[in-house]
N, C-alpha and C positions, 0 to 999 in steps of 0.2 A: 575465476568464475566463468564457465563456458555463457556467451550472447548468443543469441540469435534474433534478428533482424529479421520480422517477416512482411511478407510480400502481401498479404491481401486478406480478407476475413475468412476465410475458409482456412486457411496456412494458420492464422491466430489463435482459429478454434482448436485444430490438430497439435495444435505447441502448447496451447493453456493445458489440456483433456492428455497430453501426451504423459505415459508411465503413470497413469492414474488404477489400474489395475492393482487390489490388496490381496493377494493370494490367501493370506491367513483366513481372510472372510468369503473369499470365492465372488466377487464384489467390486465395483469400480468405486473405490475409496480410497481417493488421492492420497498422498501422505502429506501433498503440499499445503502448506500455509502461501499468500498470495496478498501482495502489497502493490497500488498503483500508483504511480507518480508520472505526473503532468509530464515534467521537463528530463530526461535521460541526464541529465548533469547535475543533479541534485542525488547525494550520497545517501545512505538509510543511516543519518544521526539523528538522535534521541532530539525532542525538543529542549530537555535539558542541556546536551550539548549544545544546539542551536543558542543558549542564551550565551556564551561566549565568556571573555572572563576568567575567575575564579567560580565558575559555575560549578564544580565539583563540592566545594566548601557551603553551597546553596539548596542542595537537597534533603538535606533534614531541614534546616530552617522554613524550607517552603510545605513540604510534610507536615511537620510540628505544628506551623501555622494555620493550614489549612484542616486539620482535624480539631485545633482549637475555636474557626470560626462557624468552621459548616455544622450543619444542623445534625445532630446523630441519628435523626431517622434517616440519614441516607445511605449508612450501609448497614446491610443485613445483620453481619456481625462485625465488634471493634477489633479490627485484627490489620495488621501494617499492608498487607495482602489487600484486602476488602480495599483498606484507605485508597491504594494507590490504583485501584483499578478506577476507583471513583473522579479519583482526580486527572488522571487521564483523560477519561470520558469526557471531564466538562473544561478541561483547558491547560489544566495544571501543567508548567515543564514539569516532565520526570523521566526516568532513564528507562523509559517504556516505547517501544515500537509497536502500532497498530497494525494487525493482519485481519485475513478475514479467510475461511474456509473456503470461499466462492468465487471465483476465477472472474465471475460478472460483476461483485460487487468490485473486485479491485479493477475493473478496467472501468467502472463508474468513474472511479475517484481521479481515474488517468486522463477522462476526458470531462471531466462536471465544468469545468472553465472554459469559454470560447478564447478567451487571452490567450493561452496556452495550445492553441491550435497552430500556431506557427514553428513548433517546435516540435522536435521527436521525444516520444513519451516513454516509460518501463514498465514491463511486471515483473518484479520478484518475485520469482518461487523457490521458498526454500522447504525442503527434505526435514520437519520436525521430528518424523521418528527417527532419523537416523540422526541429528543433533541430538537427542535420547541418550544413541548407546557413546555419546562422549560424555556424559554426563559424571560426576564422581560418584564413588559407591553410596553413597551415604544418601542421595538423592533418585538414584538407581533401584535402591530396596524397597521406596516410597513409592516408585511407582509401579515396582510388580507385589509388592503388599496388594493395592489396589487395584492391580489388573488393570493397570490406565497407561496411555500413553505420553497425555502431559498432566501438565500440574491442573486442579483447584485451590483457590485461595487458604481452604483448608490444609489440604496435603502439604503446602508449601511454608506452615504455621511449624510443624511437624520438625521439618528439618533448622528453621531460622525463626527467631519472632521480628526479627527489623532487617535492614537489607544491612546493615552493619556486620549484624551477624553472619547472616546469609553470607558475602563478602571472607569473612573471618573463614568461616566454616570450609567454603571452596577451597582458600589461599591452602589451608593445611591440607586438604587431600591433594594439591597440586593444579597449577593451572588456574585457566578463566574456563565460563562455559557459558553457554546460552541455555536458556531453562524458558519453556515456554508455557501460558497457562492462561485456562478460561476464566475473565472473571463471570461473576454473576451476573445471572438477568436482573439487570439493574432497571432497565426499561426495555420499548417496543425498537430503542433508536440501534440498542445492543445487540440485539435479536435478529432484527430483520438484514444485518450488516455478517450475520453469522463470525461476531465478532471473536479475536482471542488478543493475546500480547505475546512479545517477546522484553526480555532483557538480559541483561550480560553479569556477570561477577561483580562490576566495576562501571563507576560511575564515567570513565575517562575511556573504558577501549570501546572504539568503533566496529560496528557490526563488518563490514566490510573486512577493514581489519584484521577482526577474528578469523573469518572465513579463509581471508587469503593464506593464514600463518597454519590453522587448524584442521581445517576441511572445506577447501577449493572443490570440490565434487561435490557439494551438499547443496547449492543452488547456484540457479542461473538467473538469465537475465533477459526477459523477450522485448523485445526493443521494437516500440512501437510507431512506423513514420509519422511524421506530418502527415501526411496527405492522408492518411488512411482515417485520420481521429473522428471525419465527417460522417463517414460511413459507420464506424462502428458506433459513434453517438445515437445517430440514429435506429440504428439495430436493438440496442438496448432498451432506446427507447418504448418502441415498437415490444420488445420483451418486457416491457412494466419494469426496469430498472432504471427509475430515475428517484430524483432527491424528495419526490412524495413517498417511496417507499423506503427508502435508505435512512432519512430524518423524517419521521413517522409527525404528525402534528400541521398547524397551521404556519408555520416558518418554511415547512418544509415545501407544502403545497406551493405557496410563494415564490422560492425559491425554481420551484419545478416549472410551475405557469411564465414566470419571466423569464427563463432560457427557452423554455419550449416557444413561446413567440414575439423571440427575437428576428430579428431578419438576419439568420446564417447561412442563407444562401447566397448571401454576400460577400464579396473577397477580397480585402486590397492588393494590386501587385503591382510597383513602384508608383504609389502612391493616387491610382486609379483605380475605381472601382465595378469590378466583374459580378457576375452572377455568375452563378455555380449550375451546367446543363444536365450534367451527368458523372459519373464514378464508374474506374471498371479500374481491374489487376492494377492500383495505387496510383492511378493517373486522375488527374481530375481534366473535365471540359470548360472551359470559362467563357463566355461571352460580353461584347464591348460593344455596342453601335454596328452591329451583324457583325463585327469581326470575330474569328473563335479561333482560342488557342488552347492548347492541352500540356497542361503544367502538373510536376509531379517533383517529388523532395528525395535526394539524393542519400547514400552513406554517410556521407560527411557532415549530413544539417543540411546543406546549402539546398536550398531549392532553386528550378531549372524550370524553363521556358522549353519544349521539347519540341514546341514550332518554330521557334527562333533560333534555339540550340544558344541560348548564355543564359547567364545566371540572375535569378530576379530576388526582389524583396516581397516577402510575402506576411501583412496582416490578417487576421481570421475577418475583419472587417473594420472599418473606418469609425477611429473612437470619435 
Protein backbone atom coordinates (compact mmCIF):
# COMPACT_ATOMS: atom_id res chain seq x y z
CA UNK A 1 0.00 0.00 0.00
CA UNK A 2 1.68 3.19 -1.16
CA UNK A 3 2.08 6.04 2.37
CA UNK A 4 2.79 9.15 2.23
CA UNK A 5 3.78 11.22 5.13
CA UNK A 6 2.89 14.71 4.89
CA UNK A 7 4.57 17.76 5.82
CA UNK A 8 2.08 20.54 6.76
CA UNK A 9 -1.76 21.45 6.26
CA UNK A 10 -1.75 22.71 2.94
CA UNK A 11 0.37 19.13 1.70
CA UNK A 12 -2.65 17.22 3.82
CA UNK A 13 -5.35 19.18 1.90
CA UNK A 14 -3.57 18.42 -1.66
CA UNK A 15 -3.10 14.36 -0.51
CA UNK A 16 -6.90 14.12 1.03
CA UNK A 17 -8.49 16.24 -2.42
CA UNK A 18 -5.84 14.45 -4.57
CA UNK A 19 -7.25 12.05 -7.77
CA UNK A 20 -10.66 13.28 -6.47
CA UNK A 21 -11.69 14.16 -10.08
CA UNK A 22 -15.03 11.55 -11.55
CA UNK A 23 -14.69 11.95 -15.26
CA UNK A 24 -18.07 9.98 -15.81
CA UNK A 25 -19.86 13.08 -14.03
CA UNK A 26 -17.35 15.88 -15.37
CA UNK A 27 -17.24 16.49 -11.34
CA UNK A 28 -14.88 16.42 -8.44
CA UNK A 29 -16.28 13.15 -6.91
CA UNK A 30 -13.79 11.31 -5.14
CA UNK A 31 -14.10 7.79 -5.45
CA UNK A 32 -12.60 7.53 -1.95
CA UNK A 33 -14.03 6.20 1.13
CA UNK A 34 -11.86 7.84 4.09
CA UNK A 35 -11.09 6.27 7.62
CA UNK A 36 -9.09 8.18 10.59
CA UNK A 37 -7.28 6.76 13.15
CA UNK A 38 -5.37 8.40 16.16
CA UNK A 39 -2.39 6.15 16.27
CA UNK A 40 -0.46 4.91 12.68
CA UNK A 41 0.06 1.53 14.43
CA UNK A 42 -3.27 0.48 14.95
CA UNK A 43 -4.19 -1.94 11.72
CA UNK A 44 -8.14 -1.42 10.07
CA UNK A 45 -9.44 -4.84 12.12
CA UNK A 46 -13.08 -5.20 12.49
CA UNK A 47 -14.05 -4.74 16.15
CA UNK A 48 -15.13 -8.24 15.90
CA UNK A 49 -11.72 -9.08 15.36
CA UNK A 50 -10.52 -6.87 18.07
CA UNK A 51 -12.53 -9.26 20.53
CA UNK A 52 -9.79 -11.89 20.02
CA UNK A 53 -10.31 -15.41 20.72
CA UNK A 54 -12.57 -17.66 19.00
CA UNK A 55 -14.32 -14.52 18.05
CA UNK A 56 -15.05 -15.87 14.58
CA UNK A 57 -17.58 -18.48 16.22
CA UNK A 58 -19.22 -15.04 18.14
CA UNK A 59 -20.79 -13.36 15.27
CA UNK A 60 -23.97 -14.85 14.91
CA UNK A 61 -24.52 -15.43 18.47
CA UNK A 62 -24.04 -11.64 19.01
CA UNK A 63 -26.37 -10.77 15.76
CA UNK A 64 -28.90 -13.34 16.98
CA UNK A 65 -28.89 -11.81 20.28
CA UNK A 66 -28.90 -8.37 19.56
CA UNK A 67 -31.99 -8.42 17.14
CA UNK A 68 -33.64 -10.51 19.80
CA UNK A 69 -33.23 -7.73 22.51
CA UNK A 70 -33.35 -4.47 20.69
CA UNK A 71 -36.42 -2.78 20.14
CA UNK A 72 -37.78 -3.51 16.23
CA UNK A 73 -38.57 -0.03 15.76
CA UNK A 74 -34.99 0.58 15.20
CA UNK A 75 -34.49 -0.61 11.82
CA UNK A 76 -36.32 0.45 9.11
CA UNK A 77 -36.79 -3.02 7.77
CA UNK A 78 -36.02 -6.68 9.32
CA UNK A 79 -33.39 -7.62 7.06
CA UNK A 80 -29.59 -9.13 8.34
CA UNK A 81 -28.35 -5.85 6.38
CA UNK A 82 -30.63 -3.20 8.25
CA UNK A 83 -29.62 -5.37 11.61
CA UNK A 84 -25.97 -4.93 11.24
CA UNK A 85 -25.68 -1.56 10.24
CA UNK A 86 -27.71 -0.87 13.40
CA UNK A 87 -25.43 -2.55 15.52
CA UNK A 88 -22.58 -1.13 14.31
CA UNK A 89 -23.80 2.21 14.84
CA UNK A 90 -24.45 1.78 18.64
CA UNK A 91 -21.41 -0.62 19.58
CA UNK A 92 -21.91 -3.95 18.52
CA UNK A 93 -18.46 -6.10 17.58
CA UNK A 94 -19.13 -7.03 13.90
CA UNK A 95 -17.04 -7.66 10.94
CA UNK A 96 -17.99 -4.01 9.72
CA UNK A 97 -15.37 -1.18 9.24
CA UNK A 98 -16.54 2.54 9.44
CA UNK A 99 -15.81 4.96 6.56
CA UNK A 100 -17.09 8.11 5.89
CA UNK A 101 -17.27 10.03 2.35
CA UNK A 102 -15.52 13.27 3.84
CA UNK A 103 -11.81 13.53 4.09
CA UNK A 104 -12.88 16.19 7.34
CA UNK A 105 -14.89 13.98 9.10
CA UNK A 106 -12.13 11.13 9.10
CA UNK A 107 -9.43 13.52 10.09
CA UNK A 108 -11.88 14.44 13.07
CA UNK A 109 -11.68 11.06 14.28
CA UNK A 110 -7.62 11.20 13.71
CA UNK A 111 -7.49 13.99 16.08
CA UNK A 112 -10.95 14.02 18.48
CA UNK A 113 -8.40 12.80 21.58
CA UNK A 114 -5.62 15.12 22.96
CA UNK A 115 -4.02 11.69 24.42
CA UNK A 116 -3.26 10.61 21.11
CA UNK A 117 -1.52 13.85 20.22
CA UNK A 118 1.82 12.43 20.99
CA UNK A 119 1.70 9.98 18.35
CA UNK A 120 1.58 9.90 14.37
CA UNK A 121 -1.96 9.45 13.15
CA UNK A 122 -3.64 7.87 9.41
CA UNK A 123 -6.11 8.42 6.81
CA UNK A 124 -7.06 5.62 4.84
CA UNK A 125 -8.25 5.95 1.59
CA UNK A 126 -9.42 3.40 -0.23
CA UNK A 127 -10.56 3.27 -4.12
CA UNK A 128 -14.42 1.89 -3.53
CA UNK A 129 -15.29 1.77 -7.21
CA UNK A 130 -12.56 0.25 -8.22
CA UNK A 131 -12.81 -2.55 -5.11
CA UNK A 132 -16.29 -2.82 -7.29
CA UNK A 133 -14.87 -4.11 -10.34
CA UNK A 134 -13.15 -7.12 -8.02
CA UNK A 135 -16.31 -7.80 -6.89
CA UNK A 136 -17.92 -11.53 -8.24
CA UNK A 137 -20.34 -11.54 -10.91
CA UNK A 138 -23.26 -12.26 -9.04
CA UNK A 139 -22.86 -9.07 -6.96
CA UNK A 140 -21.50 -7.03 -10.17
CA UNK A 141 -25.08 -7.52 -11.97
CA UNK A 142 -26.72 -5.86 -8.71
CA UNK A 143 -25.08 -3.24 -8.92
CA UNK A 144 -25.28 -2.22 -12.62
CA UNK A 145 -29.24 -3.49 -12.39
CA UNK A 146 -29.23 -0.43 -10.28
CA UNK A 147 -26.94 1.89 -11.69
CA UNK A 148 -25.10 2.09 -8.34
CA UNK A 149 -21.79 2.01 -7.35
CA UNK A 150 -22.04 0.32 -3.92
CA UNK A 151 -24.38 -1.56 -2.05
CA UNK A 152 -27.94 -0.60 0.00
CA UNK A 153 -28.95 -2.78 2.69
CA UNK A 154 -31.65 -3.68 0.08
CA UNK A 155 -29.57 -4.60 -2.90
CA UNK A 156 -27.26 -6.53 -0.58
CA UNK A 157 -30.80 -8.73 0.59
CA UNK A 158 -30.67 -9.62 -3.13
CA UNK A 159 -27.76 -11.38 -3.48
CA UNK A 160 -27.52 -13.08 0.47
CA UNK A 161 -30.06 -12.94 3.29
CA UNK A 162 -27.37 -13.61 6.32
CA UNK A 163 -23.61 -13.12 5.97
CA UNK A 164 -23.37 -16.95 5.99
CA UNK A 165 -24.74 -16.86 2.94
CA UNK A 166 -23.29 -13.93 1.72
CA UNK A 167 -19.86 -15.87 2.64
CA UNK A 168 -21.25 -19.33 0.77
CA UNK A 169 -22.23 -17.29 -2.20
CA UNK A 170 -18.55 -15.50 -2.80
CA UNK A 171 -16.58 -18.78 -1.76
CA UNK A 172 -18.37 -20.52 -4.95
CA UNK A 173 -17.62 -17.71 -7.50
CA UNK A 174 -14.06 -17.83 -6.07
CA UNK A 175 -12.10 -15.76 -3.72
CA UNK A 176 -12.83 -13.15 -0.79
CA UNK A 177 -13.96 -9.58 -1.68
CA UNK A 178 -14.67 -6.37 -0.02
CA UNK A 179 -18.34 -5.11 -0.68
CA UNK A 180 -19.11 -1.78 0.50
CA UNK A 181 -22.45 -0.26 1.41
CA UNK A 182 -24.67 2.67 2.78
CA UNK A 183 -26.61 1.93 5.65
CA UNK A 184 -29.78 3.93 6.42
CA UNK A 185 -30.31 7.13 7.75
CA UNK A 186 -30.74 5.77 10.90
CA UNK A 187 -30.27 9.17 12.60
CA UNK A 188 -28.68 12.96 12.52
CA UNK A 189 -25.31 11.12 14.14
CA UNK A 190 -25.23 8.96 10.57
CA UNK A 191 -25.81 11.67 8.34
CA UNK A 192 -23.90 14.35 9.38
CA UNK A 193 -20.54 11.60 9.60
CA UNK A 194 -21.61 11.02 5.68
CA UNK A 195 -21.43 7.63 6.93
CA UNK A 196 -20.88 4.10 4.81
CA UNK A 197 -19.17 0.53 5.81
CA UNK A 198 -17.01 -1.75 4.47
CA UNK A 199 -16.76 -5.72 5.02
CA UNK A 200 -14.91 -8.66 3.67
CA UNK A 201 -16.32 -12.49 2.54
CA UNK A 202 -15.09 -13.63 5.88
CA UNK A 203 -15.17 -13.12 9.38
CA UNK A 204 -11.17 -13.92 9.97
CA UNK A 205 -9.38 -11.97 6.73
CA UNK A 206 -8.05 -8.67 7.47
CA UNK A 207 -8.63 -5.59 5.45
CA UNK A 208 -4.97 -4.99 5.18
CA UNK A 209 -4.52 -8.41 4.23
CA UNK A 210 -6.87 -8.48 1.41
CA UNK A 211 -5.33 -5.45 0.02
CA UNK A 212 -1.79 -6.54 0.17
CA UNK A 213 -2.61 -10.22 -1.55
CA UNK A 214 -5.66 -8.62 -4.04
CA UNK A 215 -5.24 -4.98 -4.87
CA UNK A 216 -2.15 -3.08 -3.27
CA UNK A 217 -3.03 -0.16 -5.65
CA UNK A 218 -6.49 0.37 -4.46
CA UNK A 219 -5.48 2.42 -1.35
CA UNK A 220 -3.11 4.24 0.48
CA UNK A 221 -2.12 5.71 3.57
CA UNK A 222 -1.53 9.45 4.58
CA UNK A 223 0.25 9.54 7.49
CA UNK A 224 -0.27 12.11 9.68
CA UNK A 225 2.67 13.62 12.18
CA UNK A 226 2.52 14.33 15.58
CA UNK A 227 3.22 17.79 15.59
CA UNK A 228 0.88 18.55 12.98
CA UNK A 229 -2.55 17.04 14.98
CA UNK A 230 -2.60 20.82 16.74
CA UNK A 231 -2.97 22.58 13.84
CA UNK A 232 -5.25 20.67 12.12
CA UNK A 233 -7.45 20.36 15.23
CA UNK A 234 -7.83 23.52 15.37
CA UNK A 235 -8.61 24.09 11.57
CA UNK A 236 -11.46 21.90 11.81
CA UNK A 237 -12.51 23.33 14.50
CA UNK A 238 -12.70 26.72 13.13
CA UNK A 239 -14.49 24.78 9.93
CA UNK A 240 -17.44 23.57 12.39
CA UNK A 241 -16.02 20.06 12.45
CA UNK A 242 -16.04 19.10 15.77
CA UNK A 243 -17.98 16.34 18.07
CA UNK A 244 -21.20 18.96 18.32
CA UNK A 245 -21.58 18.11 14.65
CA UNK A 246 -20.29 14.67 14.17
CA UNK A 247 -22.48 13.34 17.53
CA UNK A 248 -25.50 15.51 16.78
CA UNK A 249 -27.24 15.89 20.51
CA UNK A 250 -26.42 16.98 24.12
CA UNK A 251 -23.42 14.16 24.69
CA UNK A 252 -22.05 15.49 21.90
CA UNK A 253 -22.22 19.28 22.79
CA UNK A 254 -20.29 18.00 25.96
CA UNK A 255 -18.16 16.36 24.50
CA UNK A 256 -17.24 19.21 22.16
CA UNK A 257 -17.25 22.17 25.02
CA UNK A 258 -14.72 20.00 27.30
CA UNK A 259 -11.99 19.48 24.49
CA UNK A 260 -12.59 22.81 23.13
CA UNK A 261 -11.54 24.28 26.73
CA UNK A 262 -9.09 22.37 27.72
CA UNK A 263 -5.77 23.93 28.20
CA UNK A 264 -4.03 22.41 24.84
CA UNK A 265 -1.88 24.84 24.63
CA UNK A 266 -0.05 22.99 26.79
CA UNK A 267 2.77 20.39 26.18
CA UNK A 268 4.78 18.13 28.32
CA UNK A 269 8.40 17.55 27.16
CA UNK A 270 10.52 15.22 29.62
CA UNK A 271 8.25 15.60 31.99
CA UNK A 272 8.12 19.75 32.07
CA UNK A 273 5.56 21.86 30.99
CA UNK A 274 5.59 24.19 27.78
CA UNK A 275 3.10 26.24 26.20
CA UNK A 276 2.58 26.20 22.71
CA UNK A 277 3.79 30.02 20.81
CA UNK A 278 3.22 29.10 17.43
CA UNK A 279 3.13 26.37 14.47
CA UNK A 280 4.59 26.68 11.04
CA UNK A 281 5.84 23.86 8.10
CA UNK A 282 5.33 20.87 11.26
CA UNK A 283 7.46 22.55 13.82
CA UNK A 284 6.04 23.77 16.92
CA UNK A 285 7.48 26.78 19.15
CA UNK A 286 7.42 26.06 22.96
CA UNK A 287 8.13 28.32 25.63
CA UNK A 288 9.59 27.72 29.63
CA UNK A 289 10.30 30.63 31.99
CA UNK A 290 11.53 32.91 28.58
CA UNK A 291 13.44 30.01 27.39
CA UNK A 292 12.03 28.98 23.81
CA UNK A 293 12.69 25.84 21.90
CA UNK A 294 11.29 24.54 18.65
CA UNK A 295 10.37 20.93 18.66
CA UNK A 296 8.95 18.85 15.90
CA UNK A 297 8.28 14.70 15.48
CA UNK A 298 10.44 12.83 13.17
CA UNK A 299 9.75 9.69 10.47
CA UNK A 300 10.38 7.30 12.90
CA UNK A 301 7.71 8.63 15.83
CA UNK A 302 10.47 9.81 17.75
CA UNK A 303 10.07 13.37 18.44
CA UNK A 304 13.33 15.86 18.48
CA UNK A 305 14.35 18.93 20.25
CA UNK A 306 15.56 20.93 16.92
CA UNK A 307 17.27 23.66 19.46
CA UNK A 308 19.13 21.03 21.33
CA UNK A 309 19.41 18.60 18.44
CA UNK A 310 18.39 14.97 20.67
CA UNK A 311 15.59 13.45 21.27
CA UNK A 312 12.77 14.26 23.84
CA UNK A 313 9.53 12.76 25.25
CA UNK A 314 6.59 14.39 24.39
CA UNK A 315 2.83 14.50 26.24
CA UNK A 316 -0.01 16.47 24.55
CA UNK A 317 -0.13 17.71 28.33
CA UNK A 318 0.28 16.73 31.94
CA UNK A 319 -2.45 14.16 33.09
Amino acid sequence: MEEIRVTSWTDLQERLYDRSWYQPHGRFRAPFAFRGVANRAYAPRTSLQRLGGRYPTLEDPLLRNFRKYAASSEVPRDSTWNWLAVAQHHGLPTRLLDWSYSPNVALHFATEQFDDFGVDGHILAIDFIACGSLLPSGLKRILEKEGALLFTAEMLNQYAKTLDEFDRNVAREGGHCVAFFEPPSLDERIVNQAALFSFLSSPTVELDEWLERQAPGLARRIVIPACLKWEIRDKLDMANVTERVIYPGIDGLSRWLQRYYSPNHKIEIDGVIWEIQEMHDGRIVVEYQGERREITSRDDGQWWDLTKDHAIIVRPRKR
